[in-house]
N, CA, C and O of each residue as an XYZ file, in Angstrom:
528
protein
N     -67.181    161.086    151.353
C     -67.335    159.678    151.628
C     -68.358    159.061    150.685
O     -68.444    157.912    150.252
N     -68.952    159.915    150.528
C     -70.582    159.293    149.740
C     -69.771    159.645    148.231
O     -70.348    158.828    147.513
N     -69.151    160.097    147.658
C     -68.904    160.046    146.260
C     -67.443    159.133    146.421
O     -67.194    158.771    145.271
N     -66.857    158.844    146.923
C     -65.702    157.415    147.209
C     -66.669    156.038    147.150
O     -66.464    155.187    146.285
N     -67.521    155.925    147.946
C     -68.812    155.333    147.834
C     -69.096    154.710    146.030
O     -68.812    153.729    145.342
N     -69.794    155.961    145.913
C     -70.039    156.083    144.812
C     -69.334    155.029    143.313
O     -69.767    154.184    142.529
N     -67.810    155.869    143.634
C     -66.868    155.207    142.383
C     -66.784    154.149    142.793
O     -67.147    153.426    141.865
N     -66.401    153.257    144.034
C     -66.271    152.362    144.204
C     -67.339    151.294    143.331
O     -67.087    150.442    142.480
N     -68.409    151.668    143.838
C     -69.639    150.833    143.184
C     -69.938    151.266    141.527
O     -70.456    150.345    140.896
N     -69.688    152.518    140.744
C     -69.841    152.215    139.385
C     -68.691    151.644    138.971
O     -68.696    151.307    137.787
N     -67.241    151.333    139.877
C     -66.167    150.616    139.133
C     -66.087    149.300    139.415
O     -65.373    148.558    138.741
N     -67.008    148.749    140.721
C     -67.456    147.203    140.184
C     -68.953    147.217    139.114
O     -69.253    146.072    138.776
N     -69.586    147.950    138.740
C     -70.748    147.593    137.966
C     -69.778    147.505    136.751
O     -69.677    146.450    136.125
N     -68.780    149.061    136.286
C     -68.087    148.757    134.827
C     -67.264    147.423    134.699
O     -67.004    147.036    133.559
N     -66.741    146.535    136.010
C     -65.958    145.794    135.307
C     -66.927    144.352    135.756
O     -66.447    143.259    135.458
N     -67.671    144.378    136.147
C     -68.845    143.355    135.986
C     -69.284    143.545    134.253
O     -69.372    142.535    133.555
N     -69.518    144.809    133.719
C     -69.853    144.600    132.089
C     -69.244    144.344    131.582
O     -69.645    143.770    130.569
N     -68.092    144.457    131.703
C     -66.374    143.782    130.892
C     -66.914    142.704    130.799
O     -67.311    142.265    129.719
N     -67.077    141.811    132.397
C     -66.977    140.376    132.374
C     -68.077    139.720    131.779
O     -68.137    138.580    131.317
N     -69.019    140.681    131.863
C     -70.562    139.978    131.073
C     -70.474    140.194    129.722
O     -71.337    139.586    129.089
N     -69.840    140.749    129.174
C     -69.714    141.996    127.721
C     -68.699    140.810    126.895
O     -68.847    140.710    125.677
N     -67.843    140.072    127.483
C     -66.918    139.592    126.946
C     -66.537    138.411    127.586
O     -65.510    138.414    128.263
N     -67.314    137.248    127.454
C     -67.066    136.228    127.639
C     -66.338    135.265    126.991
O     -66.340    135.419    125.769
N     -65.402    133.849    127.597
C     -64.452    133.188    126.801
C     -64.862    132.543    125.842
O     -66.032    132.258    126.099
N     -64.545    132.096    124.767
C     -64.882    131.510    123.783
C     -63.264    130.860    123.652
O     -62.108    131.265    123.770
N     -63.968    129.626    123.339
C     -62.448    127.936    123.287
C     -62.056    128.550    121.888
O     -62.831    129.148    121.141
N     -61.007    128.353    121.712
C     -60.730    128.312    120.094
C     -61.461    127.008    119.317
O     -61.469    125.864    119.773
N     -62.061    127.419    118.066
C     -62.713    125.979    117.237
C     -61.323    125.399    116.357
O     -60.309    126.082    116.207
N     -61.483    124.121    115.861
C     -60.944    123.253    114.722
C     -61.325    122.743    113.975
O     -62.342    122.113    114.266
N     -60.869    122.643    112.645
C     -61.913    121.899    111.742
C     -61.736    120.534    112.347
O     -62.744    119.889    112.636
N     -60.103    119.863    112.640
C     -59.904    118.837    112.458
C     -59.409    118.554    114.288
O     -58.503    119.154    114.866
N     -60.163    117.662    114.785
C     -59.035    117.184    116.131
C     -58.179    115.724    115.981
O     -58.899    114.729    116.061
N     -57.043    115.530    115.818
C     -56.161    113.624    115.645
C     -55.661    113.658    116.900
O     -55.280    114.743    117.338
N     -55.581    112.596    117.626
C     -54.821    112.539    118.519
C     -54.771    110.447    118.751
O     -55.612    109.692    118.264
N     -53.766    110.084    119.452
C     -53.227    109.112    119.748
C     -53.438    108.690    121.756
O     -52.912    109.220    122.735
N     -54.224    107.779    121.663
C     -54.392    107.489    122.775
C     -53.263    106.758    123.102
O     -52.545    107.177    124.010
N     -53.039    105.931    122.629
C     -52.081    104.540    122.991
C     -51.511    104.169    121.974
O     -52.077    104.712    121.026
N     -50.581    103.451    121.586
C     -49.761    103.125    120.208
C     -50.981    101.995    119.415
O     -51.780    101.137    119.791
N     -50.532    102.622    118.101
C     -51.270    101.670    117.379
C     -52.891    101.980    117.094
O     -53.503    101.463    116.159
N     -53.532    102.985    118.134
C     -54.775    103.551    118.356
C     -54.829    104.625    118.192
O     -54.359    105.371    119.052
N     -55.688    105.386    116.503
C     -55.948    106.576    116.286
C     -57.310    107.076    116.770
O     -58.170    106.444    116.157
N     -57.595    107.529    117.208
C     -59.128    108.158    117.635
C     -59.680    108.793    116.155
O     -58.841    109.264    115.386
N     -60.728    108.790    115.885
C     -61.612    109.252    115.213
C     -61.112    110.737    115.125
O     -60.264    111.282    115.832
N     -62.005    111.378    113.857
C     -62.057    112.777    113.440
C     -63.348    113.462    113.644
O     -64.411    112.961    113.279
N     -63.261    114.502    114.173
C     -64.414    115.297    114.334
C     -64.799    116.458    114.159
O     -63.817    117.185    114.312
N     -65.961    117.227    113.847
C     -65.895    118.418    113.800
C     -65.552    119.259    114.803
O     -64.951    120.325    114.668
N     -66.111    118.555    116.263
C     -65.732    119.017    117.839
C     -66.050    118.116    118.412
O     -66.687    117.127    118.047
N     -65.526    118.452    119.597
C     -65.284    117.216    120.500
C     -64.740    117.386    121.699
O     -63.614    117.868    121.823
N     -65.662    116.918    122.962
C     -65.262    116.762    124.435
C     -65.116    115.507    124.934
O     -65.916    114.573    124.996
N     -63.782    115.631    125.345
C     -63.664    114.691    125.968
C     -62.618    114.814    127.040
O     -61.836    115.765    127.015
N     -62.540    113.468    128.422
C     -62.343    113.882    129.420
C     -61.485    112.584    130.444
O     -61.997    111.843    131.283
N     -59.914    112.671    129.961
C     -59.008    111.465    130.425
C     -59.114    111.551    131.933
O     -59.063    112.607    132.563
N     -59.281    110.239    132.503
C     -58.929    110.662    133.935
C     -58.044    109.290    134.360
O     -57.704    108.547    133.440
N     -57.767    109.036    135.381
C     -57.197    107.708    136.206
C     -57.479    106.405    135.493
O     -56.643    105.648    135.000
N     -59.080    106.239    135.526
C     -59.707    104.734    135.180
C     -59.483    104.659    133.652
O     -59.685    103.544    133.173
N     -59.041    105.798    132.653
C     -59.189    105.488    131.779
C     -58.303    104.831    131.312
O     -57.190    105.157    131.725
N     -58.351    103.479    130.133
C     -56.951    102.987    129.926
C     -57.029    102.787    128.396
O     -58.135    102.857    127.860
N     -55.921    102.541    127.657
C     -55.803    102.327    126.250
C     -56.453    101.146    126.128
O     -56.415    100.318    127.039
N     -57.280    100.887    124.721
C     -58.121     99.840    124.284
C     -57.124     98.778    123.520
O     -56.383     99.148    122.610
N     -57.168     97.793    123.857
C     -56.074     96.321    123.460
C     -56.748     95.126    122.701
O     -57.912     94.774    122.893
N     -56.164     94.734    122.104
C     -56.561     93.882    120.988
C     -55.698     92.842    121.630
O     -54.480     92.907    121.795
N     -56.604     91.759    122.009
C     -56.362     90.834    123.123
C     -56.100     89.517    121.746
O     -55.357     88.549    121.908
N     -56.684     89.716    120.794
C     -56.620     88.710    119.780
C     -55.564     88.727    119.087
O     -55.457     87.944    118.143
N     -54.201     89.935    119.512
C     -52.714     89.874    118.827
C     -52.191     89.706    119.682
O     -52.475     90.477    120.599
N     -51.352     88.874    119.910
C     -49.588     88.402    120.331
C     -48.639     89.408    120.099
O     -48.380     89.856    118.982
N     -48.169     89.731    121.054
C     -46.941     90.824    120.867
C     -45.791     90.270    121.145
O     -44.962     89.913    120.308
N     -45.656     90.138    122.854
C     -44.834     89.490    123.167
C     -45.242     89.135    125.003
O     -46.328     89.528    125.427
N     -44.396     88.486    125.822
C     -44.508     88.175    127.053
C     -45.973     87.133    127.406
O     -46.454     86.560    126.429
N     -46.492     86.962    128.469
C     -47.393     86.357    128.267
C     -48.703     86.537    127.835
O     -49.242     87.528    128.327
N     -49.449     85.818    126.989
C     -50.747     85.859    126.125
C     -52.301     86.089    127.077
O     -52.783     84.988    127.342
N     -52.992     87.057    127.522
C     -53.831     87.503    128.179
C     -55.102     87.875    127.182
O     -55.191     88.975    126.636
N     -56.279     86.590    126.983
C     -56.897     86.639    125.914
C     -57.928     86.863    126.297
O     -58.122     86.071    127.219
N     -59.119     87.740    126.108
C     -60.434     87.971    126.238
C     -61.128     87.570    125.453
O     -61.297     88.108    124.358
N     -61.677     86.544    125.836
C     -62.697     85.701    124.952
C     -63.905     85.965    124.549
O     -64.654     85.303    123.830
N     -64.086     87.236    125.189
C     -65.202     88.509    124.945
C     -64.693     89.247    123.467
O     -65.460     89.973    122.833
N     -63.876     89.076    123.205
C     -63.245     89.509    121.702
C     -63.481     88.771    120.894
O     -63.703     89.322    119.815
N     -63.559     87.536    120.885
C     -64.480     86.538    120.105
C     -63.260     86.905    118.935
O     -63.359     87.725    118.021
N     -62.093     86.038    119.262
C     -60.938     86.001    118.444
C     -60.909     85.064    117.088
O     -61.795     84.224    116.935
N     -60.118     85.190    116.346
C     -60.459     84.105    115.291
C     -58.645     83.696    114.574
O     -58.502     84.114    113.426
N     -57.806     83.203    114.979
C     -56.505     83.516    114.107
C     -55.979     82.762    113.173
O     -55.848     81.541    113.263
N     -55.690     83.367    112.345
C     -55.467     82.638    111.116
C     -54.133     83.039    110.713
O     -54.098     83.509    109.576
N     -53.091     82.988    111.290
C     -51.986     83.072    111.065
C     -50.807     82.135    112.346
O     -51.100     82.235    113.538
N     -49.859     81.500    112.035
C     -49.182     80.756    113.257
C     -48.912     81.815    114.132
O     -48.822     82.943    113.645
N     -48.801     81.692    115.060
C     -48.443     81.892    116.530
C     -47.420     81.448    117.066
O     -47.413     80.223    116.943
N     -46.430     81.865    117.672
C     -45.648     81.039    118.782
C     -45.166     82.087    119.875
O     -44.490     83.107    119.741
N     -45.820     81.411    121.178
C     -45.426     82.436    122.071
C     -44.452     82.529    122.851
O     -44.629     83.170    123.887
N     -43.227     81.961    122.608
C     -41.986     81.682    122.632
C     -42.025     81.185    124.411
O     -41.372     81.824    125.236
N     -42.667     80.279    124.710
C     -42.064     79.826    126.089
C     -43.192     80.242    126.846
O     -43.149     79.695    127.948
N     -44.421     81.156    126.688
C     -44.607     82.231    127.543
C     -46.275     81.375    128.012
O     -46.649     80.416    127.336
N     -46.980     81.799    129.011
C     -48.781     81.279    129.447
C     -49.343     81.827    128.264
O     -48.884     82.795    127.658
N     -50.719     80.939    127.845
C     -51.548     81.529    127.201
C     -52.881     81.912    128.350
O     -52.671     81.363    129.432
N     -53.970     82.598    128.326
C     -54.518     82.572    129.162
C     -56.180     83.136    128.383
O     -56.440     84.319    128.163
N     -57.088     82.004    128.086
C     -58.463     82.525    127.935
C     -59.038     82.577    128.576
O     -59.177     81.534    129.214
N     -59.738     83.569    128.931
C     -60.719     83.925    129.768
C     -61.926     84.663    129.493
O     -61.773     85.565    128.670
N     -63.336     84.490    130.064
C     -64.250     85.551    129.703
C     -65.920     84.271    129.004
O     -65.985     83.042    128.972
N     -67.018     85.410    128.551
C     -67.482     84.354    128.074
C     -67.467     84.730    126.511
O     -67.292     85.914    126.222
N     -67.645     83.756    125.459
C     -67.664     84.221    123.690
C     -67.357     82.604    123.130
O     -67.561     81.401    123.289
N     -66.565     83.876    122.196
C     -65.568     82.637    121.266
C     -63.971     82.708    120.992
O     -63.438     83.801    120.803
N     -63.074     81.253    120.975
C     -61.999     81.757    120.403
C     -61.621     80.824    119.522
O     -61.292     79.726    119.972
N     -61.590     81.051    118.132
C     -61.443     80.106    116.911
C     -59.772     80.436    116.048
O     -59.226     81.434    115.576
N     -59.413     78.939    116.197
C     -58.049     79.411    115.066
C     -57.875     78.244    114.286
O     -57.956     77.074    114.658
N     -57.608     78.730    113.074
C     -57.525     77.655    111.753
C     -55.624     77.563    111.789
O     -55.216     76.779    110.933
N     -54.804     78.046    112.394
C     -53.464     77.839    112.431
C     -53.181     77.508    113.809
O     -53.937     77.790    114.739
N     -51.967     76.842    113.933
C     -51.225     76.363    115.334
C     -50.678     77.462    115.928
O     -50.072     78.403    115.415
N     -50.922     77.270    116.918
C     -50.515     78.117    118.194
C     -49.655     77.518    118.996
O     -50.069     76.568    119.660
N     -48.215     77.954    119.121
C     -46.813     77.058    119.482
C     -45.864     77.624    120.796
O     -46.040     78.737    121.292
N     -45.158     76.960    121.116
C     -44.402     77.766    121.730
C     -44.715     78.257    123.519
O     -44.182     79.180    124.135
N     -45.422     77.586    123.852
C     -46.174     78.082    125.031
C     -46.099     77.204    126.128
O     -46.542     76.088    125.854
N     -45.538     77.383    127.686
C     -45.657     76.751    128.492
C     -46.597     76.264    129.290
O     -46.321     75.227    129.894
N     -48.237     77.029    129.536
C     -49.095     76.986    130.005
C     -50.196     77.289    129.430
O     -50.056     78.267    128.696
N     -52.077     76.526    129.463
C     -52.950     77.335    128.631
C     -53.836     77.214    129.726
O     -54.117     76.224    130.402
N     -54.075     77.922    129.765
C     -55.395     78.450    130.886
C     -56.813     78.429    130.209
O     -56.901     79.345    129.391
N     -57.993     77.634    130.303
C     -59.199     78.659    129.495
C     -60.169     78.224    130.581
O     -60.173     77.229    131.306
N     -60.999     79.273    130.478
C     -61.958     79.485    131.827
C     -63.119     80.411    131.139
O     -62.857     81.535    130.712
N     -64.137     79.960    131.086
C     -65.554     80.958    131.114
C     -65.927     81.359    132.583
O     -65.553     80.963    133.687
N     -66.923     82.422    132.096
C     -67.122     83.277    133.006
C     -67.812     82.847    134.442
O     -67.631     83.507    135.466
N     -68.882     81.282    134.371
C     -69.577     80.907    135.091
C     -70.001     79.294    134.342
O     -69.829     78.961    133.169
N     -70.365     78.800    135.032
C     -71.246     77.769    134.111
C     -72.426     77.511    132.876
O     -72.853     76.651    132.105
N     -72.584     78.765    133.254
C     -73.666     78.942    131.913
C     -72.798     80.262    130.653
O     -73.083     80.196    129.457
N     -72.119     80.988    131.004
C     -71.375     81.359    130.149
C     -69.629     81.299    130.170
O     -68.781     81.731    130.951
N     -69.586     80.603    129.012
C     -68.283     79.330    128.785
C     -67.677     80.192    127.747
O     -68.265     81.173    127.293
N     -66.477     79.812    127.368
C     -65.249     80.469    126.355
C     -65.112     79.090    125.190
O     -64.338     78.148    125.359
N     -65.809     79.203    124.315
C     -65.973     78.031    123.320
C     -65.035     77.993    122.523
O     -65.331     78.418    121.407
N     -63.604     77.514    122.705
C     -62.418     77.510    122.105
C     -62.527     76.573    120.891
O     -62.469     75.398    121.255
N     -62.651     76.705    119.708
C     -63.019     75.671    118.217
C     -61.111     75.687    117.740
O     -60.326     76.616    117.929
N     -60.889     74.641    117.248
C     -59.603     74.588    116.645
C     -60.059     73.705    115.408
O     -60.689     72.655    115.538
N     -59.553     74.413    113.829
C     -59.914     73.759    112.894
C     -58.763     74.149    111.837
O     -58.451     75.319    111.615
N     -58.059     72.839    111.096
C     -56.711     72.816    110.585
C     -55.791     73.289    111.390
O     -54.732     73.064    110.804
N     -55.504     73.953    112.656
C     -54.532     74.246    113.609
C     -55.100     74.645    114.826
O     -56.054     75.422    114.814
N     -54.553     74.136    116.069
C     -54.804     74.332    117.263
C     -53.782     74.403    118.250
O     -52.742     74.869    117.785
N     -53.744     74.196    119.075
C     -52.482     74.416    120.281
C     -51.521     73.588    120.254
O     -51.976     72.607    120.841
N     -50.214     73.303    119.866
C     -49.315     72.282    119.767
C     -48.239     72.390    121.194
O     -47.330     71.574    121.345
């Protein structure tokens, strides 16, 4: 009994040294690319942690028109210099900053602009083109 004993306990000490003796190691990369969201490359690194969960969401460039309705963060402090037309669709500024455009912005059934509070406002400038 006492040498059953025995093996029992030097064959958890040997595979306790396995586990201490030989610990995991991540594989390295020189290079990590990856694609969060279309249009959005992430940076290059030598290494790198990082950690997607629920809240996280793709970063948007509120100052381009794609399509459907226009959802503008005026915290982007936009500037556009190219025509616009948002074929029928709301424009909508919101937030506090700036939003400046030297071309017309067309096409749109509704414009919304709203700062954040009374003391911080969405300072919409239109110069050679503005909202038609």
């Amino acid at each position: 009994m006492l040498k059953e004993i025995f093996l029992i306990i030097a064959g958890v000490f040997f595979i306790s040294l396995i586990s201490l003796a030989s610990p995991y190691t991540a594989p390295t990369y020189d290079a990590v690319n990856f694609s969060l969201c279309t249009g959005y490359t992430a940076p290059t690194y030598d290494s790198i942690n990082f950690t997607l969960g629920e809240s996280d969401s793709c970063i948007t460039d509120s100052c381009t028109y794609t399509s459907g309705n226009w959802a503008i963060n005026c915290n982007d402090n936009c500037s556009i210099s190219s025509p616009v037309d948002v074929g029928g669709n709301n424009i909508t500024i919101i937030g506090t900053g700036t939003f400046f455009t030297s071309e017309d912005i067309t096409g749109y059934d509704r414009l919304h602009i709203r700062g954040t509070d009374s003391s911080n406002i969405c300072r919409v400038t239109c110069v050679g083109g503005c909202f038609r």
